[in-house]
C-alpha positions as CSV (number, residue, x, y, z in Angstrom):
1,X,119.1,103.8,89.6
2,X,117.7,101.2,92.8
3,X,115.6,102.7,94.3
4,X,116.5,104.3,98.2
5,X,114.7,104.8,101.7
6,X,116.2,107.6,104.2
7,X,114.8,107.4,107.3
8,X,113.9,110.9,109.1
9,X,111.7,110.8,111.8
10,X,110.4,107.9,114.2
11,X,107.0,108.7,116.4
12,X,107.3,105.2,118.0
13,X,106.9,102.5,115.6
14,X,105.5,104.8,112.8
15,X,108.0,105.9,110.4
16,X,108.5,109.3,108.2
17,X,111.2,108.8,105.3
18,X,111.8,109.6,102.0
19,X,111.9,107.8,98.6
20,X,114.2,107.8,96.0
21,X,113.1,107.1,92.8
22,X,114.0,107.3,89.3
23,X,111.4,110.0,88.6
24,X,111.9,112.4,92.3
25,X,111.8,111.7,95.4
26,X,109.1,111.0,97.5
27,X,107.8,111.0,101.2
28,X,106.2,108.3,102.9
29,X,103.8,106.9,104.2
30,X,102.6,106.5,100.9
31,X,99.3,105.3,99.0
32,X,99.8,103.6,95.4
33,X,96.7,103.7,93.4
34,X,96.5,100.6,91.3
35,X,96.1,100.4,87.5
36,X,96.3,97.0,87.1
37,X,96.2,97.0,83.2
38,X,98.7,99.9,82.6
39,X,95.6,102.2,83.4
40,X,94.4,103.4,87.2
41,X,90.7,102.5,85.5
42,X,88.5,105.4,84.4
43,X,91.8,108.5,85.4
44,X,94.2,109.6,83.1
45,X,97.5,109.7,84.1
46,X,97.7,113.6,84.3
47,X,94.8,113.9,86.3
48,X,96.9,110.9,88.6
49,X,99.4,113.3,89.0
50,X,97.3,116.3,90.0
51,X,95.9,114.1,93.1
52,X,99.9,114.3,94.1
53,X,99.8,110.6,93.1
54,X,103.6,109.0,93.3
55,X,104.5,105.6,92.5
56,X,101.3,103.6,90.8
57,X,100.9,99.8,90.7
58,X,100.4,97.9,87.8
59,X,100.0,93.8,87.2
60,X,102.2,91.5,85.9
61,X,100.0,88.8,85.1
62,X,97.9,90.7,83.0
63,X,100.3,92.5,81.4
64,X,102.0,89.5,80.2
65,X,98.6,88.0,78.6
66,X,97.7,91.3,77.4
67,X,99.3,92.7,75.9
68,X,102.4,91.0,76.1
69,X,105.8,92.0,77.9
70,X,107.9,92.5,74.7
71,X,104.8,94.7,73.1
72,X,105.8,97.0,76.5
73,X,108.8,96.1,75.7
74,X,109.2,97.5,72.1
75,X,107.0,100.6,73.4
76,X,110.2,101.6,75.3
77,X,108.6,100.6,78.8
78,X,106.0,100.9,81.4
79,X,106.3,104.9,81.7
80,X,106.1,105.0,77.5
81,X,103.8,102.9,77.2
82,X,101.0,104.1,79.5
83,X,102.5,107.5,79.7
84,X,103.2,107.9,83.2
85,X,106.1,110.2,84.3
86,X,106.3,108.8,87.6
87,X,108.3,105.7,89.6
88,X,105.5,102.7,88.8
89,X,105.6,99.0,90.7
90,X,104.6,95.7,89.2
91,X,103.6,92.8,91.2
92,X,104.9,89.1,90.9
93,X,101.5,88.0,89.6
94,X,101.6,85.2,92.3
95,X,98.4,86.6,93.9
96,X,96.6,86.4,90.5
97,X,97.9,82.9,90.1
98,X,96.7,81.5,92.9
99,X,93.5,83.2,93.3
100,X,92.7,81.1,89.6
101,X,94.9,77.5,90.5
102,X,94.3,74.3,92.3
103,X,96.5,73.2,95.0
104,X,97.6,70.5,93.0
105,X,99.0,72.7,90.6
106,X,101.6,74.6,92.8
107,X,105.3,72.5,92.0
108,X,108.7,73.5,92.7
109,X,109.1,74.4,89.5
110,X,106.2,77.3,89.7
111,X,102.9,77.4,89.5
112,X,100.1,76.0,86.4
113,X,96.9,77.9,86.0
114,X,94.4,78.8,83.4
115,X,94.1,81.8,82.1
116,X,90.8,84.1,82.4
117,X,90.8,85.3,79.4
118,X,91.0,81.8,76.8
119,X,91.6,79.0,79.7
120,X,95.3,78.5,78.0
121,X,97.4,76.5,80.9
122,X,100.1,78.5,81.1
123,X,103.2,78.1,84.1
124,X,104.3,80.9,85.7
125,X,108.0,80.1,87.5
126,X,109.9,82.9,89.8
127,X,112.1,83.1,86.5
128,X,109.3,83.9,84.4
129,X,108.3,86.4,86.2
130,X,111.1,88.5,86.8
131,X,111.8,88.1,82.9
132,X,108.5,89.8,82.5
133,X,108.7,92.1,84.8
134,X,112.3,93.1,83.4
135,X,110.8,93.8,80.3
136,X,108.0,95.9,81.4
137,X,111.0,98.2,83.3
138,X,108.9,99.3,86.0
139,X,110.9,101.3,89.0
140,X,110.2,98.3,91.5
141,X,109.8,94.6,90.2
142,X,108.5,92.1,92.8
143,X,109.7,88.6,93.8
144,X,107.4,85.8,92.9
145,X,105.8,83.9,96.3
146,X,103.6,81.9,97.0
147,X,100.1,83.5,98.2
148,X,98.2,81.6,100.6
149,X,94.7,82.3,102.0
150,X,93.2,82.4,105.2
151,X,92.7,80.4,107.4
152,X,95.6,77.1,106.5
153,X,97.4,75.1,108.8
154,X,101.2,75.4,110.4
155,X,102.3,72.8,108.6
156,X,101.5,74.5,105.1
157,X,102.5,77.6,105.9
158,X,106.1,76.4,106.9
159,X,106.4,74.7,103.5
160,X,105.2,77.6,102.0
161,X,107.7,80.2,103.8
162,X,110.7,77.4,102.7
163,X,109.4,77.8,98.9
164,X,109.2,81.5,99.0
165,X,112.2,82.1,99.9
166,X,113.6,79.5,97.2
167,X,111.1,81.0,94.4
168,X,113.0,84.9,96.2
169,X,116.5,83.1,95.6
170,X,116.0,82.0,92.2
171,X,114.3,85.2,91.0
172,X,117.2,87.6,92.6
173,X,119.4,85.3,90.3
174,X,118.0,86.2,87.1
175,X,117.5,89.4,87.6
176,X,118.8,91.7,85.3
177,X,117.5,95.5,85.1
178,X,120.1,97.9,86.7
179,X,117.1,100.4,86.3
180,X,115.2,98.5,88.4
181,X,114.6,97.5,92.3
182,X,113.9,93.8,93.7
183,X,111.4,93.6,96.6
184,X,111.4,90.2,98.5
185,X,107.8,89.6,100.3
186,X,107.5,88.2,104.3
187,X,105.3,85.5,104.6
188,X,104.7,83.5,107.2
189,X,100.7,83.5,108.1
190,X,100.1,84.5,111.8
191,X,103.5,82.7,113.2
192,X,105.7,85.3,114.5
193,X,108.5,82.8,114.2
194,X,107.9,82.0,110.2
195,X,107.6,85.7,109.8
196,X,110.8,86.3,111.5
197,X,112.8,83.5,110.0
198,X,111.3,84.5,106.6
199,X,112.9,88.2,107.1
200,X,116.0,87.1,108.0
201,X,116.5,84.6,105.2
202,X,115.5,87.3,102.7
203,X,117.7,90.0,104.6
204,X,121.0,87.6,103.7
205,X,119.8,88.1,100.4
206,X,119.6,91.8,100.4
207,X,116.7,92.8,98.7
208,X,115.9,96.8,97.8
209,X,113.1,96.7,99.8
210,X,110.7,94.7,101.1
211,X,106.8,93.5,100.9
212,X,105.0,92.0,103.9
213,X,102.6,89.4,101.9
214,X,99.6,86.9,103.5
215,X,97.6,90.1,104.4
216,X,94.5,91.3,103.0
217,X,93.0,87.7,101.9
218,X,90.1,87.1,104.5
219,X,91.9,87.0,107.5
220,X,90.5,88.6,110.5
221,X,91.7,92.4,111.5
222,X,93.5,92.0,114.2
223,X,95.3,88.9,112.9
224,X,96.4,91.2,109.7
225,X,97.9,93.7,112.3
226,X,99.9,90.7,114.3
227,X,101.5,89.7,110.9
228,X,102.6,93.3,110.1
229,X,103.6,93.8,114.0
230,X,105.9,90.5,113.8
231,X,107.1,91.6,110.1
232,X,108.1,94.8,110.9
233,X,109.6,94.0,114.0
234,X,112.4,92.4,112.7
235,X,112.6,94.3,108.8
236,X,115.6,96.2,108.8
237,X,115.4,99.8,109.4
238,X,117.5,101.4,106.1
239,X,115.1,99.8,103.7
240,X,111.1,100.7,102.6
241,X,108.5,98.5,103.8
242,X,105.7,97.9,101.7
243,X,102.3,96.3,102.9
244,X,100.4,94.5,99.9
245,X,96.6,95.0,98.9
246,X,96.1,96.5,101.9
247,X,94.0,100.5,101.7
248,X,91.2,100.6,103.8
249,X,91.8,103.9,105.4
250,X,91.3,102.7,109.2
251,X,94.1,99.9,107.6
252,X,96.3,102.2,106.4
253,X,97.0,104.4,110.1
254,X,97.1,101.2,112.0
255,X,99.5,99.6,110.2
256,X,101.3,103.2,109.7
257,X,101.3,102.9,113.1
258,X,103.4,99.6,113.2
259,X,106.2,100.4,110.9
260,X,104.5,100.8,107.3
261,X,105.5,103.0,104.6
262,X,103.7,102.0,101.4
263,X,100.7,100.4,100.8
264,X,97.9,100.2,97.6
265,X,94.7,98.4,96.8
266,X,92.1,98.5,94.2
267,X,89.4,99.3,96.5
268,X,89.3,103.1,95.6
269,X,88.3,102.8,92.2
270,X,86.4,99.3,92.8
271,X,84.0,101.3,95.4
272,X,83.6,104.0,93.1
273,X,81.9,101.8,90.3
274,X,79.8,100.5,92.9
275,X,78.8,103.7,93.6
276,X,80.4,104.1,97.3
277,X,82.8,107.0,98.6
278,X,85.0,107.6,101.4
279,X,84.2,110.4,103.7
280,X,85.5,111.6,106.8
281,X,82.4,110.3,108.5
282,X,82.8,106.4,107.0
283,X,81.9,104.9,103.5
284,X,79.1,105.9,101.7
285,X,77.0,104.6,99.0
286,X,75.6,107.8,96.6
287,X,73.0,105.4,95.3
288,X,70.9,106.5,98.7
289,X,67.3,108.1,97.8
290,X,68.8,111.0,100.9
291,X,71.1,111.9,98.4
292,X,68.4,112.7,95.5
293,X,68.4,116.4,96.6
294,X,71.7,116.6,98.7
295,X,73.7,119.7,97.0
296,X,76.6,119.5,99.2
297,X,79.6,117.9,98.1
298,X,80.8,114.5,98.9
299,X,83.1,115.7,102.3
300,X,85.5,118.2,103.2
301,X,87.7,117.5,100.6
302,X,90.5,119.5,97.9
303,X,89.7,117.1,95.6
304,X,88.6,118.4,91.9
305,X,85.2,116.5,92.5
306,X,84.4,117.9,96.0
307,X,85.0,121.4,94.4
308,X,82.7,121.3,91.6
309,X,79.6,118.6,91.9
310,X,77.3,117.4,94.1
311,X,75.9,114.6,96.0
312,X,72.9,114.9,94.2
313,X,74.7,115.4,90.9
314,X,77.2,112.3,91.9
315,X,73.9,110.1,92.5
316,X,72.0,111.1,89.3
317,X,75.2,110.0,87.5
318,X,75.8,106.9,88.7
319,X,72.0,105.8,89.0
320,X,71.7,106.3,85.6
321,X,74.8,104.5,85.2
322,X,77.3,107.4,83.5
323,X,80.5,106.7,83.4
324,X,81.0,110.0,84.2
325,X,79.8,109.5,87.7
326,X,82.1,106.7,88.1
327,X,85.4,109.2,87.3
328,X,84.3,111.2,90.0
329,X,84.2,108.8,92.5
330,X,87.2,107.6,91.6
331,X,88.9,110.7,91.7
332,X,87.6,111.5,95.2
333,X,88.5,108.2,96.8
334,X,91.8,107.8,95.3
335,X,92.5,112.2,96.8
336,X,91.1,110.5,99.8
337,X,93.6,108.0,100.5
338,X,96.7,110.0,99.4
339,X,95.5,112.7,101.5
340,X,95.4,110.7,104.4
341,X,98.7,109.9,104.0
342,X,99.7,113.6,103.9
343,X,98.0,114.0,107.0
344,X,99.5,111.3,108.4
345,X,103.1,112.3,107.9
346,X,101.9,115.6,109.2
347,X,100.7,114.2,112.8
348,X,104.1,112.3,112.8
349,X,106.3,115.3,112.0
350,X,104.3,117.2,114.7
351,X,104.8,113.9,117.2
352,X,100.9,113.2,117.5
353,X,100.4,110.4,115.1
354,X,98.2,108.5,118.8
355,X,95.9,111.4,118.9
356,X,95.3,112.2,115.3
357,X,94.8,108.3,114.8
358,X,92.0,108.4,117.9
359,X,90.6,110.9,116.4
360,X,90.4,110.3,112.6
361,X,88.8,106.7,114.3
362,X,86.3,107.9,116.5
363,X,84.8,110.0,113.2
364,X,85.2,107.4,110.9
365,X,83.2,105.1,113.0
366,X,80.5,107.6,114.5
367,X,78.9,108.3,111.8
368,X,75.0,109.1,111.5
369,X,72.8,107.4,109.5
């Protein structure tokens, strides 16, 4: 079945709804932890699902050089495959490609890049994509844009918005999986005007849902929050709005806080191999020498980790470079960021999203060292 978004509660601009997936139906906001190779790295999928994970992420690109979209195929799917029981969203790949092509290599026709793992030139085309991501039968199959970084001028971005929505066009008409949702994705840079004609171009086409792209790729904060205010703005109401690669938990209630209902990023897992953990009081790195005899647990936390190790075990772990250590983290960050959304829909439900956000904030940033 497509997927569905009820509405139930407004507190301002914030919004509390439901999900409807193929596999339940879930509330939002919502966190997707990302496991980009059919794998959320170093977690199994049960121990996803005791962290009250809901829909995961995983990557088109690489799934499509390895292993292939008809081996995922022939498994029976996504869910078989990597034995998840849960709804599961690919992306387009177009971030991947552009993050390893030229500018010269972008065309009408798609996009040419090498590929990191044998430097084949391979084209990637919004057909393409959505073949592959029809294969892979994931719950929520993305449109294939163009990703452009920051900073870029207005010229390029208005060319780019025109193609999106061409490459959004062309994808919706090959797309074949009843099973399966379409999202178009907003772009449009910092230009309130792109962003808006960009919406209602992709509205006339009547997407499932929808992504609000150009966001987490070294812009400044407070230009990221301007591109979600002037994408929201105009998104229609009825459908799910889903912020890419963004996660950063200050991120996530600011940009709850202007109309977002889903968002993911890899940085939960990514910090953990590095050794760094979220805490109530702001990130912090375990490899500390304070930490050497710290036997108190990471924060306040339900998490399996924060109920059964230590700091000082956590440290040991991942200074002597035990994989181990690295689960744990993972495990914590990942609870962390679902959590918060819990709490989140919480303060809206109980009409104080504005104080619980102030003071959630004021914690995270206070921090002693």
């Amino acid at each position: 079945m497509k997927i569905k978004y009820e509405l139930k509660k407004k507190s301002k601009n914030a919004r509390l709804g439901i999900l409807h997936t193929n596999y339940g139906s879930y509330e939002t906001p919502m966190f997707m932890p990302v496991g980009t190779q059919a794998t959320v790295k170093t977690l199994s999928p049960e121990e996803l699902k005791s962290l009250n994970s809901a829909v995961i992420l995983s990557n088109t690109y690489h799934l499509w050089l390895r292993p292939g979209e008809d081996v995922v195929d022939h498994a029976g799917g996504l869910h078989k495959f990597m034995n998840y029981n849960g709804p599961i969203l690919t992306d387009s790949g177009g971030f991947q490609v552009f993050s390893l092509s030229k500018p010269e290599w972008i065309t009408e026709e798609g996009v040419k890049f090498k590929s990191h793992l044998n430097g084949e030139e391979l084209l990637l085309t919004p057909e393409k994509s959505i073949e592959i991501q029809n294969k892979l039968d994931s719950d929520i199959a993305m449109s294939f844009d163009e990703c452009i970084g920051f900073p870029h001028t207005r010229e390029y971005v208005e060319e780019s918005v025109e193609r999106t929505l061409r490459w959004a066009k062309r994808g919706k008409e090959v797309f074949n999986n009843p099973n399966q949702s379409l999202f178009g994705i907003v772009q449009g840079a910092e230009y309130e005007d792109l962003r808006r004609h960009c919406v209602e171009e992709l509205v006339k086409m009547d997407f499932d849902g929808y992504s609000i792209g150009g966001t987490a790729v070294g812009e400044p904060k407070d230009v990221q929050y301007r591109q979600v205010e002037y994408s929201c703005k105009y998104l229609p109401e009825d459908k799910v709005r889903y912020l890419m690669g963004v996660g950063d938990p200050i991120d996530i209630i600011e940009n709850v806080s202007r109309g977002v209902d889903i968002f993911d990023c890899v940085a939960p897992t990514r910090l953990a191999r590095h050794g760094n953990a979220y805490t109530k009081t702001g990130k912090i790195n375990i490899k500390n020498a304070k930490y050497k005899e710290d036997f108190t647990p990471l924060d306040d936390c339900d998490c399996y980790t924060c109920k059964n190790y230590t700091k000082a075990y956590i440290r040991h772990l991942i200074v002597a470079n035990e994989s181990f250590g690295q689960r744990l983290l993972s495990i914590h960050n990942i609870r962390f960021l679902i959590k918060l959304t819990e709490d989140i829909r919480e303060a809206i439900k109980e009409d104080r999203l504005e104080e619980y956000k102030e003071e959630f904030i004021k914690k995270y940033y206070n921090k002693k060292a």
